[in-house]
Residue, then its C-alpha position, 0 to 999 in steps of 0.5 A: x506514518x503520515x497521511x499521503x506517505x508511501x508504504x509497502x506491504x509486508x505481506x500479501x492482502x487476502x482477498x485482494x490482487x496486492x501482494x507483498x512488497x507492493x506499494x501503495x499510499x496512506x489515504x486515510x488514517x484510522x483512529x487511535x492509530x489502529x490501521x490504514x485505508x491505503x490506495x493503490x495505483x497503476x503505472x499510468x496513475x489510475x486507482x487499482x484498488x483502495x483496502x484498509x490495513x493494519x500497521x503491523x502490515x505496511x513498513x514506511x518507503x522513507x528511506x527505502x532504497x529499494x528498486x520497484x517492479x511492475x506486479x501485471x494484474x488481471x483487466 
């Protein structure tokens, strides 16, 4: 995967409000390719959240043709 790609969770993030099959963006790459610093972000644009991963745990959005659904977080 490439920086700035979208990808979706394949399962939820403990700890934090992202659960599986959220969508977030690849702002960081870890070295040796060993996992991902994603960010997520609102409807309106805004930063929800920034949370590092594991590759096992994101599937690229490429190709995807899947509809997205709105995820109400606490304020």
């Amino acid at each position: 995967m490439e920086l700035f790609e979208r990808v979706v969770l394949l399962e939820d993030l403990p700890g934090t409000p992202f659960i599986k099959g959220d969508v977030a963006t690849i702002v960081e790459i870890y070295p040796d390719n060993d996992g991902y610093e994603l960010e997520f972000f609102a409807v309106d644009g805004s930063t929800l959240g920034v949370e590092p991963v594991t590759i096992d745990k994101v599937m690229s959005c490429k190709g995807l043709k899947s509809v997205l659904h709105i995820q109400n977080l606490a304020a």
